[in-house]
C-alpha positions as CSV (number, residue, x, y, z in Angstrom):
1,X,-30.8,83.6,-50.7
2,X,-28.2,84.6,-47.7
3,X,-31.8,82.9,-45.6
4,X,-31.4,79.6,-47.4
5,X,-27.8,79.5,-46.8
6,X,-27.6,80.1,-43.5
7,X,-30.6,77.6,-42.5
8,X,-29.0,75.0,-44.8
9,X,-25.9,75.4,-43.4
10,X,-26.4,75.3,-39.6
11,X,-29.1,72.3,-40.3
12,X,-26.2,70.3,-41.8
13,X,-23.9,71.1,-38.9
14,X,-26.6,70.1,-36.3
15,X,-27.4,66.7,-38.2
16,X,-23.3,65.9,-38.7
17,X,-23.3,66.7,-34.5
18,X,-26.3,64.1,-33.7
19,X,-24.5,61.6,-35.8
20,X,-21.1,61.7,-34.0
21,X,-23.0,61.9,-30.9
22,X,-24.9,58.7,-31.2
23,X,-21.4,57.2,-32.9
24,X,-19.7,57.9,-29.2
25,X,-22.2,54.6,-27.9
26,X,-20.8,52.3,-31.0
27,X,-19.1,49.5,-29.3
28,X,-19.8,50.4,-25.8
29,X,-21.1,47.5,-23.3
30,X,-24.6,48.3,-21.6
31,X,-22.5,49.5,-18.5
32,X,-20.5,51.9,-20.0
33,X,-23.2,53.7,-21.7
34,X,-24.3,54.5,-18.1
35,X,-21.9,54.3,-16.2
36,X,-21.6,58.1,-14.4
37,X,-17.7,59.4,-14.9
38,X,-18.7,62.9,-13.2
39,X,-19.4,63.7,-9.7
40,X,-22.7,65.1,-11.1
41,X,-23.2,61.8,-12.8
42,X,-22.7,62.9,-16.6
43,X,-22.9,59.5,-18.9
44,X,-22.9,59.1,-22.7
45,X,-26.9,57.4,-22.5
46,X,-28.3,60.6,-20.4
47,X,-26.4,62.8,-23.0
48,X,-28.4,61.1,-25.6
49,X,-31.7,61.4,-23.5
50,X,-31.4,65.0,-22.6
51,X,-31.1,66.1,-26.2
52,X,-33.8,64.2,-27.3
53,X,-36.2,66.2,-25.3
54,X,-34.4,69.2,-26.2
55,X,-34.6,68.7,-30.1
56,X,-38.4,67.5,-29.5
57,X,-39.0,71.0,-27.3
58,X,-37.2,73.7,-29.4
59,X,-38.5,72.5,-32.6
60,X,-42.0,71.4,-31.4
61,X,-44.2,73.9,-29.3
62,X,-42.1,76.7,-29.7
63,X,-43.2,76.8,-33.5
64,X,-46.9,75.5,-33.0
65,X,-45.4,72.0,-34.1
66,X,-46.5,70.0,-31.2
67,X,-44.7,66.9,-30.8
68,X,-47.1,63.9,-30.9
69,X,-45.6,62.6,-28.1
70,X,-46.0,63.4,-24.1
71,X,-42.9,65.7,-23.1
72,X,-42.4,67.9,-19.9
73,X,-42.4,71.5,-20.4
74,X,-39.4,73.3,-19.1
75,X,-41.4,75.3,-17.2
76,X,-43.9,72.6,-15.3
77,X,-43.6,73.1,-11.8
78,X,-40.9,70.4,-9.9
79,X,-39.3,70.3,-13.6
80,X,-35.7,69.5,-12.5
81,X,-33.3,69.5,-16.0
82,X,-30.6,67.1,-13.9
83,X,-33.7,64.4,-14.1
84,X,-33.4,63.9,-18.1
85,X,-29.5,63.4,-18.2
86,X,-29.0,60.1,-16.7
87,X,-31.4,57.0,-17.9
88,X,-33.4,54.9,-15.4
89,X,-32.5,51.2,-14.5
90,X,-36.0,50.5,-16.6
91,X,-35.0,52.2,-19.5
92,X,-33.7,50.8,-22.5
93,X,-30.5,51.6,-24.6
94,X,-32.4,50.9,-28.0
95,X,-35.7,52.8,-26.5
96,X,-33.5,56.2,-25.5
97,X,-31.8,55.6,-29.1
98,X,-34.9,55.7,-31.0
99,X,-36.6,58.3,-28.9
100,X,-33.4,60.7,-29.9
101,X,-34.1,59.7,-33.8
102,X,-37.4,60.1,-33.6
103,X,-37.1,63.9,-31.9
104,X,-34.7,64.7,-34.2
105,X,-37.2,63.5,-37.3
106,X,-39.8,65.9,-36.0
107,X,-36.7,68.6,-35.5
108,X,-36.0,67.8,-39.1
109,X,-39.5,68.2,-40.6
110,X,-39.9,71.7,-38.2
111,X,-37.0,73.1,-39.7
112,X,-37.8,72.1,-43.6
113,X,-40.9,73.6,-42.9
114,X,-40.6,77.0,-41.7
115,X,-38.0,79.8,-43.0
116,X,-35.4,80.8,-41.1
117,X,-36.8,84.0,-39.7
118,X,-40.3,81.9,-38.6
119,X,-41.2,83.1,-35.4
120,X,-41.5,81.3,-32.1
121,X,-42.4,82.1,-28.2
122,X,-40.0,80.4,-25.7
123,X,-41.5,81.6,-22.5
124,X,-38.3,80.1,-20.4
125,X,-36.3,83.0,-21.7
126,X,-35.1,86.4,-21.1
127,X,-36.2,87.7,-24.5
128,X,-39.1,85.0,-25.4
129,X,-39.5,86.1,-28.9
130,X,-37.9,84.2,-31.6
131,X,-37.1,83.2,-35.0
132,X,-35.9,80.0,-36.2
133,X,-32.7,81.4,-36.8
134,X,-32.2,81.9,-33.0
135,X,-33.1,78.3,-32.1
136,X,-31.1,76.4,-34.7
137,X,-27.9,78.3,-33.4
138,X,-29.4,77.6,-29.9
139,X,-29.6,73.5,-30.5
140,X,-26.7,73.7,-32.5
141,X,-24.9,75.2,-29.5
142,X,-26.1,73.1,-27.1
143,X,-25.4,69.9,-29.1
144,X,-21.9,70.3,-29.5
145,X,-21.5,71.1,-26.5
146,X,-22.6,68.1,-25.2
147,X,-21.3,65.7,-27.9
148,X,-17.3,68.0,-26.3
149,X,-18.7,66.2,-23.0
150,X,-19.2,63.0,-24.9
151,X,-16.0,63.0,-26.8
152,X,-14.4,63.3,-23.2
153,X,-16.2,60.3,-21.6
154,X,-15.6,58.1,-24.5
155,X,-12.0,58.8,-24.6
156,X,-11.6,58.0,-20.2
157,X,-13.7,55.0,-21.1
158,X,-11.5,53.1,-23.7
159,X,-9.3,55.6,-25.4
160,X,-12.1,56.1,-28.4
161,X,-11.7,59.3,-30.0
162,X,-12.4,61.0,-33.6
163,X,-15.4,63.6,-34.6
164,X,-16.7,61.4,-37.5
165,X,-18.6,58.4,-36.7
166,X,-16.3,56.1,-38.5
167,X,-13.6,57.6,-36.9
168,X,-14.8,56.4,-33.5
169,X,-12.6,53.9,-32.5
170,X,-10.2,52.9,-29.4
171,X,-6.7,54.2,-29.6
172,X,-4.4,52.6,-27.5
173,X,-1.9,55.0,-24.8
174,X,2.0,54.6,-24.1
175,X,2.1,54.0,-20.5
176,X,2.1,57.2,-18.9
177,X,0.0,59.3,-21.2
178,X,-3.8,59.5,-20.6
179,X,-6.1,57.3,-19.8
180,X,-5.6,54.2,-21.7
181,X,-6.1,50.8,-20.5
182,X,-2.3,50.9,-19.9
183,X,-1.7,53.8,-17.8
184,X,-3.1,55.6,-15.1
185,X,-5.4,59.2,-15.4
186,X,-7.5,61.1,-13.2
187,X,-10.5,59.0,-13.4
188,X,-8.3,55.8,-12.2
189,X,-7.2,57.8,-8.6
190,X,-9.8,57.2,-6.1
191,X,-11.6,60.6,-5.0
192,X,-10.5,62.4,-2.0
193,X,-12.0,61.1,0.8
194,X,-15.7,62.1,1.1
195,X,-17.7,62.5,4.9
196,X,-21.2,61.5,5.8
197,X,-22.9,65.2,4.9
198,X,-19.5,67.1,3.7
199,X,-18.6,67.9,0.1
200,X,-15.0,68.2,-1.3
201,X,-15.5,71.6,-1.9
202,X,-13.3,73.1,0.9
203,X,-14.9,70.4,3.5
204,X,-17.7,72.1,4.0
205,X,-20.7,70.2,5.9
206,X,-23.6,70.0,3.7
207,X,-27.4,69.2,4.9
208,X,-28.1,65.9,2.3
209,X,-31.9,67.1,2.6
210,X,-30.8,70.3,0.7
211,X,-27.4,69.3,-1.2
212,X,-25.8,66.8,-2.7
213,X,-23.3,64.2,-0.6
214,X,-21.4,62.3,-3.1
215,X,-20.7,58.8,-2.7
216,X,-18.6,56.5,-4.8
217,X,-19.4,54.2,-7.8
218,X,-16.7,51.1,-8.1
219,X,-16.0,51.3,-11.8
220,X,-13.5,48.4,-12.7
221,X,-11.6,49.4,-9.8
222,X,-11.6,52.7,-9.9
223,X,-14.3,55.0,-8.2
224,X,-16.5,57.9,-9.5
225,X,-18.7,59.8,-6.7
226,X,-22.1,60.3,-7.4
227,X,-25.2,62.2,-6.1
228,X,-27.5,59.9,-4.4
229,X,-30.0,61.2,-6.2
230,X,-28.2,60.0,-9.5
231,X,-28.0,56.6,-7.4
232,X,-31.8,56.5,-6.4
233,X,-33.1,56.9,-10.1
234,X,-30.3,55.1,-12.0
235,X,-30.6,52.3,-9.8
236,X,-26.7,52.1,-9.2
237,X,-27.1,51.2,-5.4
238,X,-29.5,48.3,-5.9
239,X,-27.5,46.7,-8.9
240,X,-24.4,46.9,-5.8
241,X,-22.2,49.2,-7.5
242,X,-22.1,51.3,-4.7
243,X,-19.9,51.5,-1.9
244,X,-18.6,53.6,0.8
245,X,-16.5,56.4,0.4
């Protein structure tokens, strides 16, 4: 019975997690949802897109539950993890949206169908034998860890906070105080200044052909550096929203 319990219960917290996830978009303009608010180029839509391969991965293959549609394997050679958390300038909000829904469907059915202690083979890790158990904590884990990144990005964008989806909403700042459309927070500052091949880590000269140079995104005024690889498959420099640093 203590079996049942425990799959029930972490399969309810990983569905209330992809809902407040997906609820951190609601409202958002097409920009915002990509817009990149680290330096590594972290945005609410590559979240999204990144677990959606994750929830079709972890609850597909690893169980002999294919999922029906093509996916890379975490282990293909030239598999780079960085490529699946920002979306593409051809891909669609709605499309990376459904894709999630639809991973998570096929999570869904995995999980109803096998008991908790099901075993699985993840050949990516240190101890590749698993049970079911082991991967629902592991997606669990992983999702609310990213939905922590989420809840930060929302916030910086428009003061939007809350866990529950219809909690979601902006909140407006007293100047002085956060990041509200009134005041003034870290992502409003310009970055220090950034050199042709030189990071802000300690200054240090950095080969582009084997690092990453950040250069700055204009966001409303404000600027956000980003890896030009970020800017080469997001599209960000040939929609101009690039500029110098």
């Amino acid at each position: 019975m203590i079996d049942d319990f425990a799959k029930e219960y972490l399969h309810d917290d990983l569905r209330w997690a992809r809902s407040s996830l997906l609820a951190k978009l609601d409202g958002l303009s097409e920009y915002d949802v990509r817009r990149p608010l680290t330096r590594s180029g972290t945005n609410l839509l590559g979240l999204v897109k990144h677990l959606a391969l994750r929830e079709a991965r972890y609850f597909g293959t690893i169980f002999d539950r294919p999922y029906p549609e093509p996916i890379p394997n975490f282990d293909d050679p030239g598999f780079e993890n960085r490529d699946h958390l920002w979306v593409t300038e051809v891909e669609a909000r709605a499309d990376i949206i459904d894709r999630y829904r639809r991973a998570c469907e096929h999570a869904d059915a995995s999980i109803d169908a096998l008991p908790v202690d099901a075993p699985g083979y993840v050949p990516w890790w240190p101890r590749p034998d698993v049970k079911l158990f082991n991967v629902l904590v592991h997606v669990l884990t992983e999702t609310n860890r990213h939905l922590g990144h989420a809840d930060i990005l929302r916030e910086g964008l428009d003061g939007g906070v809350g866990s529950d989806p219809p909690r979601c909403r902006p909140r407006t700042r007293p100047t002085g105080h956060g990041i509200g459309r009134e005041s003034r927070g870290p992502l409003d500052r310009p970055p220090a200044s950034t050199d042709s091949g030189r990071r802000a880590q300690g200054g240090r000269a950095v080969d582009p052909t084997k690092g990453c140079t950040p250069s700055s995104v204009a966001t409303e005024g404000s600027r956000v550096e980003v890896c030009p690889s970020v800017q080469a498959s997001t599209g960000l420099a040939d929609a101009g929203w690039c500029t110098a640093s």
